[in-house]
FIGU-712254 format. One line per 8 residues: number of its first residue (from 0); their letters; for each residue z, x, y of N, C-alpha, C. Coordinates in nm, 2 decimals. Each point is the difference from the previous one (the first is absolute). Example, Ala and Ser with C-alpha at 12.3 -4.5 7.8 and 13.67 -1.06 7.14 Angstrom:
0 = AS = 0.78/1.32/-0.57/0.00/-0.09/0.12/0.00/0.09/0.12 ~ -0.07/-0.04/0.11/0.00/0.09/0.11/0.08/-0.08/0.11
***
This chain:
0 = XXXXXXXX = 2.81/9.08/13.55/-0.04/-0.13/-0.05/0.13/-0.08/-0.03 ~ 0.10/0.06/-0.08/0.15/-0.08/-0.04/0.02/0.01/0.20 ~ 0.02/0.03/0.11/0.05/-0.01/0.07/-0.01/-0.13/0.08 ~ -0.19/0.03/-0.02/-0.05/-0.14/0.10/-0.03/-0.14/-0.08 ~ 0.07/0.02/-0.12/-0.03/-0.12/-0.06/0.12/-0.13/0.08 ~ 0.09/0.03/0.04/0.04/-0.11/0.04/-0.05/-0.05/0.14 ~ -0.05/0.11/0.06/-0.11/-0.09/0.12/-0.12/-0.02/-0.09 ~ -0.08/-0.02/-0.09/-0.12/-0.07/-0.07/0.09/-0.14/-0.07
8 = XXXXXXXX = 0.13/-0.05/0.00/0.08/-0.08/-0.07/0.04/-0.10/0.12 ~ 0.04/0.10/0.12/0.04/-0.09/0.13/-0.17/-0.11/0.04 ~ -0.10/0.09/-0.01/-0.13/-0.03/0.07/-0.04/-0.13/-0.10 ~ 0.00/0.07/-0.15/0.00/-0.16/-0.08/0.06/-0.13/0.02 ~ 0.14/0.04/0.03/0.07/-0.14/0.03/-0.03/-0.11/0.17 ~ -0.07/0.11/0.08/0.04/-0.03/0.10/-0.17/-0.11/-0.01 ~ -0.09/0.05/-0.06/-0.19/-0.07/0.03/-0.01/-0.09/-0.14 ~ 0.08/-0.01/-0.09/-0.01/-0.08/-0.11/0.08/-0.06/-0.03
16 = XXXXXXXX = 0.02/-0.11/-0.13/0.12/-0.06/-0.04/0.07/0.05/-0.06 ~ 0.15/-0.04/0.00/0.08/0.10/-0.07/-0.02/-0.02/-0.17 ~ -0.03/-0.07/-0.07/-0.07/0.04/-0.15/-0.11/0.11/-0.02 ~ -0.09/0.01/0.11/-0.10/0.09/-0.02/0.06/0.10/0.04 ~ 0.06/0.05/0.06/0.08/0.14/0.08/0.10/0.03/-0.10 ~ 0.07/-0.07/-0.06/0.11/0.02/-0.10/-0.08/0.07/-0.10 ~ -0.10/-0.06/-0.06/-0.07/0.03/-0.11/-0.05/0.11/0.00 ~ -0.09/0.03/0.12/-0.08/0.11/0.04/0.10/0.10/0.04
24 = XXXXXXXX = 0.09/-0.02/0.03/0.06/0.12/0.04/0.12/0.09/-0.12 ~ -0.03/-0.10/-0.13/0.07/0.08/-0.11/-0.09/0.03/-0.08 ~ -0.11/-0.07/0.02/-0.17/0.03/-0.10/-0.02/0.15/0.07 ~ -0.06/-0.02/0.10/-0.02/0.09/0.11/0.01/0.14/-0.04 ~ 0.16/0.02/0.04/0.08/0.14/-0.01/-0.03/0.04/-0.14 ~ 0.00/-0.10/-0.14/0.01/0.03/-0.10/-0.14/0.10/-0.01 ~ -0.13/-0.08/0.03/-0.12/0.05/-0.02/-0.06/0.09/0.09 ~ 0.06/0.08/0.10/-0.04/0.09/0.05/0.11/0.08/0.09
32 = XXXXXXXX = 0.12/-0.02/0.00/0.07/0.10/0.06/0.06/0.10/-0.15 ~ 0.04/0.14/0.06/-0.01/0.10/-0.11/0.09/-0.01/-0.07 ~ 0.01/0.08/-0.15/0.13/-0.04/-0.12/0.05/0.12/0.00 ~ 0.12/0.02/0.00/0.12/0.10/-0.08/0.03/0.05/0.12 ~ -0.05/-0.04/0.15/0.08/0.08/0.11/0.05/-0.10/0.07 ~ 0.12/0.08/0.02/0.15/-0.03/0.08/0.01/0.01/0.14 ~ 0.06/-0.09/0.08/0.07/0.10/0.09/0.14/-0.04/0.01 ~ 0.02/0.14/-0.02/0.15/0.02/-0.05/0.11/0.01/0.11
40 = XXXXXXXX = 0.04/-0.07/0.06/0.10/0.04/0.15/0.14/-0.02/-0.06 ~ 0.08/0.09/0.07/0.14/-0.01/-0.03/0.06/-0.11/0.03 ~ 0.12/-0.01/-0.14/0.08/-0.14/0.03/-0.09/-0.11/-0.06 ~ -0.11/-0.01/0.02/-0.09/-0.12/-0.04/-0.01/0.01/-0.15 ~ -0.06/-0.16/-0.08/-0.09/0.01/-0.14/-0.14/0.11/0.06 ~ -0.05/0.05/-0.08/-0.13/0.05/-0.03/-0.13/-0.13/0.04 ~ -0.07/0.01/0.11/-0.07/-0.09/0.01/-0.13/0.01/-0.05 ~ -0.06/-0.06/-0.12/-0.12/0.05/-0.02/-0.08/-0.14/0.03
48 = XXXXXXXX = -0.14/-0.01/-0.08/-0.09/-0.12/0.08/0.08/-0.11/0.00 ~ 0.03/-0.05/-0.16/0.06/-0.11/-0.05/0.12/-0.07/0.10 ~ 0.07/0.11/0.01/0.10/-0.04/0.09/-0.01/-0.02/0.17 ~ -0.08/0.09/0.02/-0.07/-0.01/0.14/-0.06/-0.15/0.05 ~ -0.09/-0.01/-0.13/-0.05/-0.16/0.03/0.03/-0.13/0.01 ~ 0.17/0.03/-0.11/0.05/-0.12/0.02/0.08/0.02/0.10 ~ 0.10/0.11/0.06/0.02/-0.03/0.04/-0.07/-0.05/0.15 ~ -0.07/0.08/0.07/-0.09/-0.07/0.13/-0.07/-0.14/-0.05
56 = XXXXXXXX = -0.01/-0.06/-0.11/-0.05/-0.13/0.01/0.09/-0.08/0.02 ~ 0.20/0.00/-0.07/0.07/-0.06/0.03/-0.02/0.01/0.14 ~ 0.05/0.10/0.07/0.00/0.02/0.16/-0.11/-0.14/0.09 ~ -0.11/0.11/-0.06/-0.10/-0.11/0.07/0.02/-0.17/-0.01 ~ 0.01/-0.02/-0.12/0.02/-0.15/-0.03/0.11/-0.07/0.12 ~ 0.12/0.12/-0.02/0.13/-0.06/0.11/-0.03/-0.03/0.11 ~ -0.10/0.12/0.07/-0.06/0.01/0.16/-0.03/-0.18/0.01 ~ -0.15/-0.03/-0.07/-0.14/-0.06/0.02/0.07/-0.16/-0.08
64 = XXXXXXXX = 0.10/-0.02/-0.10/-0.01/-0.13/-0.05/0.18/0.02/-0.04 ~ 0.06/0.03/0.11/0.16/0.02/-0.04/0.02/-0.16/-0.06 ~ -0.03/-0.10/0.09/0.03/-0.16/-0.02/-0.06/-0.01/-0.11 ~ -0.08/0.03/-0.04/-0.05/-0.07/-0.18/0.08/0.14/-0.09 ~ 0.04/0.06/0.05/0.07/0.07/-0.14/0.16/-0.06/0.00 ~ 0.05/-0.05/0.11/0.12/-0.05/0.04/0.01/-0.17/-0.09 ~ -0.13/-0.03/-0.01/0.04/-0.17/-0.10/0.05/-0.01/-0.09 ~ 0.00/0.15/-0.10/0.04/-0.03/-0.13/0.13/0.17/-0.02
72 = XXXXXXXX = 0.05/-0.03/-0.13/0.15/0.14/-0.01/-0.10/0.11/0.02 ~ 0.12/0.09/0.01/-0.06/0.14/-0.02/0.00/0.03/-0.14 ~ 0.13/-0.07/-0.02/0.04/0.09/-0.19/0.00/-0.15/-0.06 ~ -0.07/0.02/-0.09/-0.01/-0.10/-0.11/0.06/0.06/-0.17 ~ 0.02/-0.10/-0.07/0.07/0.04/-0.17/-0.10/0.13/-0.03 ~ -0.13/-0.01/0.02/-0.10/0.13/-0.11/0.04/0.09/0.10 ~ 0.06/-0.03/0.09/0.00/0.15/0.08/0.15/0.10/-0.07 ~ 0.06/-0.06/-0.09/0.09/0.05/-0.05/-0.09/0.12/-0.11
80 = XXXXXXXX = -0.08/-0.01/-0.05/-0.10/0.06/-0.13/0.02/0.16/0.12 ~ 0.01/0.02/0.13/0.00/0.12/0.06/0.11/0.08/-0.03 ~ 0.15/-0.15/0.02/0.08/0.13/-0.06/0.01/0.03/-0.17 ~ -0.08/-0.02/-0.06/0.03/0.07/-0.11/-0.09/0.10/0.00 ~ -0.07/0.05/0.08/-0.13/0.11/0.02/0.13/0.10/0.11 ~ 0.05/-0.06/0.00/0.15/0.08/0.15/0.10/0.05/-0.12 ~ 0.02/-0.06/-0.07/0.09/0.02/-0.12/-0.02/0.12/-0.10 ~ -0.14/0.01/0.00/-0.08/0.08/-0.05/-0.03/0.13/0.04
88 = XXXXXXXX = 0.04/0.02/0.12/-0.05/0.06/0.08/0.16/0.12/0.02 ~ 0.13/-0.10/0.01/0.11/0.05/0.02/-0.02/0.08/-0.19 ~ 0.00/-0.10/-0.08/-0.02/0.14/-0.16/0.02/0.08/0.03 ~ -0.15/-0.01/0.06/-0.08/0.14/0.00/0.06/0.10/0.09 ~ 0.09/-0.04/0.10/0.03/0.10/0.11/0.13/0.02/-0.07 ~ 0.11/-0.06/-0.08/0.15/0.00/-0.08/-0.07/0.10/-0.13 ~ -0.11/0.04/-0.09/0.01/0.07/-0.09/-0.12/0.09/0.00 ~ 0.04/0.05/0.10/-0.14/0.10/0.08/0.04/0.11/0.10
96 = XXXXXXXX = 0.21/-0.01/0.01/0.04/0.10/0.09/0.03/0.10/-0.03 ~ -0.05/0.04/-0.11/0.04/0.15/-0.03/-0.11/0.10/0.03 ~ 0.03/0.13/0.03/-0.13/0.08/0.07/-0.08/0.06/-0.12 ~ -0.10/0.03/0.06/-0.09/0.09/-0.17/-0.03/0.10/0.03 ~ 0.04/0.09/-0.03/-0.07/0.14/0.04/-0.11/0.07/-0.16 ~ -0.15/-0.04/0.06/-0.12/0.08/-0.05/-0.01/0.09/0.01 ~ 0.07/0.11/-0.02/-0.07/0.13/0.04/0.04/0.05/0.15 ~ -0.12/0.01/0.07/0.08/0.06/0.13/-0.01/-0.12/0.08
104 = XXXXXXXX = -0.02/-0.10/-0.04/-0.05/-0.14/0.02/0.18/-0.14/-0.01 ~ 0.04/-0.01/0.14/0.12/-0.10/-0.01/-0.08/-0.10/0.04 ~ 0.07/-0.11/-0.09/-0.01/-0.14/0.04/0.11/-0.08/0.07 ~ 0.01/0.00/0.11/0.14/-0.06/-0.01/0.05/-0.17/-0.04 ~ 0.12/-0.06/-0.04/-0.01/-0.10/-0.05/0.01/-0.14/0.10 ~ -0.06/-0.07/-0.03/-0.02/-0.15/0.09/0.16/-0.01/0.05 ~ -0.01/-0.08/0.10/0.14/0.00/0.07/0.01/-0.18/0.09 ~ 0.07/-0.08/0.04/-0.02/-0.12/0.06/-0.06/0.01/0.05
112 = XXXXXXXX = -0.02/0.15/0.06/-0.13/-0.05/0.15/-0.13/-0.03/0.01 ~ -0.02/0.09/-0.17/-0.10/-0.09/-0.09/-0.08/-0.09/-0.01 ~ 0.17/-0.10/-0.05/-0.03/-0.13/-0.04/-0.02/-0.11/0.15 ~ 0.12/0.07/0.06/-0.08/-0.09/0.15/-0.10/0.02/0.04 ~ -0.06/0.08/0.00/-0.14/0.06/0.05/-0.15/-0.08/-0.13 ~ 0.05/0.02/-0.09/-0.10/-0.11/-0.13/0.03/-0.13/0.02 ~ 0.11/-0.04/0.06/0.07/-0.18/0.02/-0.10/-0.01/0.13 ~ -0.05/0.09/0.07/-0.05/-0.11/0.14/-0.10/0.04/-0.06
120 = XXXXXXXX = -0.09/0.12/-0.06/-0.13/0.04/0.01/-0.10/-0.16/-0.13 ~ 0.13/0.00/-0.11/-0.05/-0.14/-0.06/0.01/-0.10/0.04 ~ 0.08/-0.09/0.10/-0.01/-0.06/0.09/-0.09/-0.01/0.15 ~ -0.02/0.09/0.03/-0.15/0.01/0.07/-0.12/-0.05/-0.07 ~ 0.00/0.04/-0.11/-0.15/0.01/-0.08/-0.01/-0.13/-0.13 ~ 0.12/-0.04/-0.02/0.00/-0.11/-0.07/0.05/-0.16/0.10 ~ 0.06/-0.01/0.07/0.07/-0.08/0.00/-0.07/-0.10/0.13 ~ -0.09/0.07/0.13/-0.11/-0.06/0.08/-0.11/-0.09/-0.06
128 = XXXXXXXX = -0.08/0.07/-0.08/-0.10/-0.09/-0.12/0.10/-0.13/-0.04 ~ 0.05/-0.01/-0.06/0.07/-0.14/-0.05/0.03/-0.09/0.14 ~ 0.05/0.03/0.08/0.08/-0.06/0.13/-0.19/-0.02/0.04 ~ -0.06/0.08/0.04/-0.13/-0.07/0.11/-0.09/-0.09/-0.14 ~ -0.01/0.10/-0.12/-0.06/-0.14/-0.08/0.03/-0.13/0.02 ~ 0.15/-0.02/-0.02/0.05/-0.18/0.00/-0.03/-0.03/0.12 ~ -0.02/0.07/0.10/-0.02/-0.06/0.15/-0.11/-0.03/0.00 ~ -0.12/0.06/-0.02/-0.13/0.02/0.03/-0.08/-0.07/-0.03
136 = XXXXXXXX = 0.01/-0.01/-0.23/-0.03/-0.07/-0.07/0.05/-0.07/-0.05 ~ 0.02/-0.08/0.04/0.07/-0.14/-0.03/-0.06/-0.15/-0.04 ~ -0.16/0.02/0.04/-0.04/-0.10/-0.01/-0.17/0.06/-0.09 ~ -0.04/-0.12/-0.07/-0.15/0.03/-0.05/-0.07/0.05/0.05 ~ -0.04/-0.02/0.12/-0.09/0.06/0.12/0.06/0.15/-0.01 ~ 0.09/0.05/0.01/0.06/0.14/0.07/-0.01/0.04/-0.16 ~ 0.02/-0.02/-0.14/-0.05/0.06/-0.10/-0.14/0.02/0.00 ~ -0.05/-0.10/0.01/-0.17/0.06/0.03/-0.04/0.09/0.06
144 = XXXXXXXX = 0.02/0.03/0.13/-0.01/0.08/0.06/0.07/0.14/-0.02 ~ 0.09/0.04/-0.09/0.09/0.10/-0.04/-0.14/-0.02/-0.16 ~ -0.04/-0.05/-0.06/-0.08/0.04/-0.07/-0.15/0.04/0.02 ~ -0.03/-0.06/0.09/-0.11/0.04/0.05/0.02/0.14/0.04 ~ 0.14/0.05/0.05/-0.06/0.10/0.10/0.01/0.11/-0.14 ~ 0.09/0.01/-0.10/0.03/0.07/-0.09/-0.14/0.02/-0.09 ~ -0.11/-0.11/-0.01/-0.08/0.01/-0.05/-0.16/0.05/0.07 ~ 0.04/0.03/0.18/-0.09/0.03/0.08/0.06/0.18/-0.04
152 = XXXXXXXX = 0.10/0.03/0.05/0.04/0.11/-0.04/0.02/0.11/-0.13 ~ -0.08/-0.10/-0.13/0.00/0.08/-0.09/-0.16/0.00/0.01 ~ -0.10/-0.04/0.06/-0.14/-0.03/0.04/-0.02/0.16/0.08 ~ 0.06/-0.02/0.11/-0.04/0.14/0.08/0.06/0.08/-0.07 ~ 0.10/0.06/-0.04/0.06/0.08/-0.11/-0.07/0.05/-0.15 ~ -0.06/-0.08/-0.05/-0.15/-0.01/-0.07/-0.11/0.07/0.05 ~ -0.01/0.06/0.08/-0.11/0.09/0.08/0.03/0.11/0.04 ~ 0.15/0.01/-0.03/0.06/0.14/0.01/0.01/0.01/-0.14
160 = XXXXXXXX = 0.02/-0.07/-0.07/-0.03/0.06/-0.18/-0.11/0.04/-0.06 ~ -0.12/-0.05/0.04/-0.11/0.03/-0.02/-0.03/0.14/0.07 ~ 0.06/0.09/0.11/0.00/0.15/0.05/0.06/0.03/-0.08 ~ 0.14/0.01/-0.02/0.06/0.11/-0.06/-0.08/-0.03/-0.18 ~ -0.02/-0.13/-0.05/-0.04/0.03/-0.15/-0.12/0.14/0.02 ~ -0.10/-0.02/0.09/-0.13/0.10/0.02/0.08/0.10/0.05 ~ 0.01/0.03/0.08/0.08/0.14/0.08/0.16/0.08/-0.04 ~ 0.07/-0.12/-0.05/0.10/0.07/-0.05/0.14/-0.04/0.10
168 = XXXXXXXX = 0.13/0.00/-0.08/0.08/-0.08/0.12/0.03/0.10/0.12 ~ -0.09/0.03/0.08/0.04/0.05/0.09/0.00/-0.06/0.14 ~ 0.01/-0.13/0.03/0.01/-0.07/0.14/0.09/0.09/0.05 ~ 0.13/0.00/-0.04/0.15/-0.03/0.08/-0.01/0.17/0.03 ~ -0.07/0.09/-0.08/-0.04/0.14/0.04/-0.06/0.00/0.12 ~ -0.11/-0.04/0.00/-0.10/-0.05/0.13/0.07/-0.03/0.11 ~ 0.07/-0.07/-0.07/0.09/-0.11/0.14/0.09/0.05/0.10 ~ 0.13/0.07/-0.16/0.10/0.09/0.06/0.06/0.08/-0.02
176 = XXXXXXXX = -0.14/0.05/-0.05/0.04/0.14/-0.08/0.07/0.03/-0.11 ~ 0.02/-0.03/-0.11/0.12/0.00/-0.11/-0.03/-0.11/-0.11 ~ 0.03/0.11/-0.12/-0.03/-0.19/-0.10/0.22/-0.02/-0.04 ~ -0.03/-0.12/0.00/0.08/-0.06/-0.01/0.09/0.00/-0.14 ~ -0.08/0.02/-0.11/0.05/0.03/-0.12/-0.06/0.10/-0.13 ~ 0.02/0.03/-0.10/-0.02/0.11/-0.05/-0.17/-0.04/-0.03 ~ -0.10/0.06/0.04/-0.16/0.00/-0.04/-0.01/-0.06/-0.14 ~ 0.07/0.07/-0.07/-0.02/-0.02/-0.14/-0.02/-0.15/-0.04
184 = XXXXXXXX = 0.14/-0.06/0.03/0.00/-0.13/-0.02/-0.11/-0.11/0.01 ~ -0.13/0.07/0.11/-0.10/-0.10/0.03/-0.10/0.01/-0.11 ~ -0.03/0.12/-0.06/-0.07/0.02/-0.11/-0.01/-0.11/-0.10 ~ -0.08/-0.08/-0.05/-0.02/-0.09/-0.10/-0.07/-0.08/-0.06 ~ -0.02/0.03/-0.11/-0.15/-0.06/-0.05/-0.12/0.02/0.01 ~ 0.02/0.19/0.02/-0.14/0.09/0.06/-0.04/-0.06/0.18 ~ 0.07/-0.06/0.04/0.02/-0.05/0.15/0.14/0.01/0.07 ~ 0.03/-0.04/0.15/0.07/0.00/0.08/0.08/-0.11/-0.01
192 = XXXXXXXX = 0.12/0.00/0.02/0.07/-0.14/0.02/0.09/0.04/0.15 ~ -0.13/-0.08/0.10/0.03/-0.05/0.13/0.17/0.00/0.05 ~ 0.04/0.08/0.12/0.11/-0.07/0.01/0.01/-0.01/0.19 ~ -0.13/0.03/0.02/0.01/0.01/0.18/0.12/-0.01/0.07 ~ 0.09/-0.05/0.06/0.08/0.04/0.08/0.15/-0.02/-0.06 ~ -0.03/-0.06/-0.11/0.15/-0.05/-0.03/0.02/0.09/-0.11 ~ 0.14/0.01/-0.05/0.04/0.09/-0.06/-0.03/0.06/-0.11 ~ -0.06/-0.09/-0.06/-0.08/0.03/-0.17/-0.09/-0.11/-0.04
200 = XXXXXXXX = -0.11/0.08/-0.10/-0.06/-0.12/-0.01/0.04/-0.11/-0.07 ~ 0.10/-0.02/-0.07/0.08/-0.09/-0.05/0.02/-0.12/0.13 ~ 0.04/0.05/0.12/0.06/-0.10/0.08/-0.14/-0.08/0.10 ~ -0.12/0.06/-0.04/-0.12/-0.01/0.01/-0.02/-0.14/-0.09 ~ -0.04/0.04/-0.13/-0.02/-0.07/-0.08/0.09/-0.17/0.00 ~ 0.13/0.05/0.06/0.06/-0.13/0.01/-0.03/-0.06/0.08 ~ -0.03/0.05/0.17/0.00/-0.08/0.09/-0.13/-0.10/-0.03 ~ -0.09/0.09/-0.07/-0.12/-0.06/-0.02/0.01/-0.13/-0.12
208 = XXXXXXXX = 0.07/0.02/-0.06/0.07/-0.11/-0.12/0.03/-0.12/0.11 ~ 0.07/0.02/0.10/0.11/-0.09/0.08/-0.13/-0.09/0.07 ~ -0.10/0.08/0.04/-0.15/-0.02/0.08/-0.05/-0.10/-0.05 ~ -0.02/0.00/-0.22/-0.06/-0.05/-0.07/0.08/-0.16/-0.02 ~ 0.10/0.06/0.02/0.11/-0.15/-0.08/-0.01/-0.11/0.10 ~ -0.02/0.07/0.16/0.01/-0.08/0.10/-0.18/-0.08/0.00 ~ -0.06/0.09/0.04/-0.14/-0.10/-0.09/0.00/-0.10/-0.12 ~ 0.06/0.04/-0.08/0.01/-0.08/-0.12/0.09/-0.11/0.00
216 = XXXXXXXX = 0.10/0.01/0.13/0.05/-0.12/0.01/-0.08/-0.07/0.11 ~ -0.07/0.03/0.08/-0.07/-0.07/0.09/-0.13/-0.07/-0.12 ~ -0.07/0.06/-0.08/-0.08/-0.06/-0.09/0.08/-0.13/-0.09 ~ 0.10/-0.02/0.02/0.10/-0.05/-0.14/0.02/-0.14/0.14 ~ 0.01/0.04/0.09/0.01/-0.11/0.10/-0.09/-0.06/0.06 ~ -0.13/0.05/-0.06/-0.13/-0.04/0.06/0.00/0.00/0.15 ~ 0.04/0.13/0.07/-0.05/0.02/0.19/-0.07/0.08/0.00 ~ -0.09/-0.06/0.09/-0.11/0.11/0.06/0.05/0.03/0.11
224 = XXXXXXXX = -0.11/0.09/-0.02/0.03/0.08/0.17/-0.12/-0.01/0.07 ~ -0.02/-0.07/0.12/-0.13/-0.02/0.06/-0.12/-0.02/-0.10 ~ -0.03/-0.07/-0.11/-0.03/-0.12/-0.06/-0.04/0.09/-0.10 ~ 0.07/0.13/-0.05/-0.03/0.07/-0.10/0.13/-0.03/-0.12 ~ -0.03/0.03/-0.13/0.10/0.03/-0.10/0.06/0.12/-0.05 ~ 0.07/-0.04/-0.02/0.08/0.16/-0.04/-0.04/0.06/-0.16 ~ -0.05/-0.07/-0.06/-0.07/0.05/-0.13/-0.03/0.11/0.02 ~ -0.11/0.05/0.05/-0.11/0.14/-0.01/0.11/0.10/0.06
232 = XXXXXXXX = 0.10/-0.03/0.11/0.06/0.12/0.06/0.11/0.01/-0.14 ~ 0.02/-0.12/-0.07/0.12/0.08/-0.09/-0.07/0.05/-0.09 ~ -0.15/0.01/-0.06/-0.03/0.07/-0.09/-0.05/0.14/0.05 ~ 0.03/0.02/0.12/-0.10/0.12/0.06/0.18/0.12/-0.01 ~ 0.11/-0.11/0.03/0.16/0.07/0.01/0.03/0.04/-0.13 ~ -0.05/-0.06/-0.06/0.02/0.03/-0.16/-0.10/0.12/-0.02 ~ -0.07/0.05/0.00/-0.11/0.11/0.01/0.09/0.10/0.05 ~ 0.05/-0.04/0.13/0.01/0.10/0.08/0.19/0.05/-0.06
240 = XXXXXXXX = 0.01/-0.10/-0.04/0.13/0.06/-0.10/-0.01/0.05/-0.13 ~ -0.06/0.00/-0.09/-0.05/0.08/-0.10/-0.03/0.11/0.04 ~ -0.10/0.06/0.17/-0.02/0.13/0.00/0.15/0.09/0.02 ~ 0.07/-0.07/0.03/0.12/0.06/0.02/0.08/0.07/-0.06 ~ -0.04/-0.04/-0.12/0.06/0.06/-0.14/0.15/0.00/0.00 ~ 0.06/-0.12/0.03/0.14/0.02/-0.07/-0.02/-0.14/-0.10 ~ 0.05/0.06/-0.12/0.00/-0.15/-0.14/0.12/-0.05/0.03 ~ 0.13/-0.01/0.07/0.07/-0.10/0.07/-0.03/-0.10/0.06
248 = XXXXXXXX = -0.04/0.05/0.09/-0.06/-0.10/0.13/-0.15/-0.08/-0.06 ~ -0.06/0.04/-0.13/-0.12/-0.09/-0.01/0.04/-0.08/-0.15 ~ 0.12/0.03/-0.07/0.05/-0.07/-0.08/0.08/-0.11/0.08 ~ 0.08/-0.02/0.12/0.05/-0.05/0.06/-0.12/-0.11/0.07 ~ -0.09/0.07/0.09/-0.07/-0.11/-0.02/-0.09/-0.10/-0.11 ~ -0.04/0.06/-0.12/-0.06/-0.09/-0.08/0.14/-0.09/-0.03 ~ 0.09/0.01/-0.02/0.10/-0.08/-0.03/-0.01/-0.13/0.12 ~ -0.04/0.06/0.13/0.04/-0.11/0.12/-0.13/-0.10/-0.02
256 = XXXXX = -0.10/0.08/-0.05/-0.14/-0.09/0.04/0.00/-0.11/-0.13 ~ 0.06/0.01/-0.11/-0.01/-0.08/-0.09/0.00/-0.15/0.06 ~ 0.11/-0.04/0.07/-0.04/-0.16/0.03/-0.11/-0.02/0.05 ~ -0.09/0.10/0.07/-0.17/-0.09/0.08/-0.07/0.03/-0.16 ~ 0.05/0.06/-0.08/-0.13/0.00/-0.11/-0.01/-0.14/-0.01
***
C-alpha cells in the first residue's frame, strides 16, 4: 500500500483538479494507508505514510501543474518556523552522542548522519503541505473545497467508528495484520476508543475534530452543499466525536462551536 500510493496520487492529479488531488491525496494516505511501518532503505530518511504522501503529491503537483506552482516563491518568511524544528533536531543529535549500554543491550550515540537524515526526513514531511497549500488554496473557492472535503472525510470515517466502537479496534488487524498501538490504550469508559488505521485513537479523534471545525465553518458561512445545510451533519460529527472518547478533542471543540450558539 505505502508503495502504490504514489501511483493512486499520480492518477488523482492527472482526472481531477489540482485542489482536489492535493487534498485527497494527504486526506487519503492519512485515512487508510497503514501506521508505524517504514520502509527503511539505506542512505535514505525512513519513509513512512506521512512522508510518502507528501512527498509524491509535491511530485505529482510538479508533473500535472509545474506552471501554476512556478507563479508564486518557493520559500516564503513562515517557511523560516522549519528551521527552528532543524535546530531542534541538530539538539537533539549534539546532546545525544554518547552510547548507552543496557545490559547486554548497546545503544549507539546519534551522529550527523543523524541529523542529515532527520533534516530531509522533516523536510519531506513538513515543508510540501505549506508550499502546495499557498498554491492550491489561495482563493475562497479552493478553501471551500479543502473544507468540504475534510468534512466528507470525517463522514466516511464515522462509519469506521461506529465498527470498531461494536467490534473493537480491530480494522488495521483485519486489514494488515498488526495493531498499531498498545490495545490497552483503546479501553475507555467501559468501551473502545476507535483508532482504525492511524496511529492512535487520539489522532482519530482529532482528524475527526478537524472534520467538525470544517463543517462548523461552512455552517458559520452559511454554504450548502446541493441545497442542503450543514447543521444536522455538524451535530451528527459532534456525536460521532464524543464516541471517541478523547476529553481533548471534545473540550476543543465545544470551545470552537461557541460562536454558532
Amino acid at each position: 500500500m505505502l508503495a502504490v500510493w504514489p501511483l493512486v496520487t499520480l492518477a488523482l492529479f492527472a482526472f481531477s483538479s489540482p485542489q482536489i488531488a492535493c487534498v485527497w491525496s494527504f486526506i487519503g494516505a492519512e485515512m487508510i494507508l497503514p501506521s508505524n511501518i517504514v520502509i527503511d532503505l539505506p542512505h535514505i530518511p525512513r519513509l513512512d505514510k506521512e512522508v510518502i504522501a507528501s512527498a509524491a503529491t509535491l511530485v505529482a503537483a510538479t508533473i500535472f501543474h509545474r506552471a501554476l506552482l512556478m507563479r508564486r516563491c518557493a520559500f516564503r518568511a513562515n517557511d523560516l518556523l522549519l528551521l527552528i524544528i532543524v535546530l531542534g533536531a541538530l539538539f537533539t543529535t549534539l546532546t545525544n552522542r554518547e552510547r548507552l549500554e543496557l545490559g547486554p543491550v548497546v545503544v549507539r550515540g546519534q551522529t550527523l548522519h543523524d541529523f542529515a537524515s532527520d533534516t530531509l526526513l522533516l523536510i519531506l514531511q513538513l515543508w510540501p503541505p505549506l508550499f502546495l497549500g499557498r498554491n492550491f488554496f489561495a482563493t475562497s473557492q479552493d478553501v471551500k473545497i479543502l473544507l468540504q472535503s475534510l468534512m466528507i472525510g470525517g463522514l466516511v470515517y464515522s462509519l469506521l467508528v461506529f465498527i470498531e466502537i461494536y467490534w473493537g479496534p480491530n480494522l488495521n488487524v483485519w486489514a494488515y495484520g498488526y495493531h498499531q498501538s498498545d490495545l490497552k490504550q483503546t479501553v475507555r469508559y467501559g468501551g473502545y476508543r476507535p483508532k482504525i488505521f492511524m496511529r492512535h485513537g487520539l489522532n482519530v479523534a482529532f482528524f475527526l475534530l478537524m472534520s467538525l471545525l470544517s463543517a462548523a465553518s461552512l455552517v458559520r458561512a452559511r454554504i450548502r452543499i446541493h441545497g442542503f445545510t450543514m447543521g444536522p451533519l455538524l451535530v451528527y460529527l459532534l456525536a460521532v466525536l464524543v464516541l471517541c472518547k478523547s476529553a481533548a478533542a471534545i473540550l476543543y471543540a465545544g470551545f470552537a462551536l461557541i460562536p454558532l450558539m
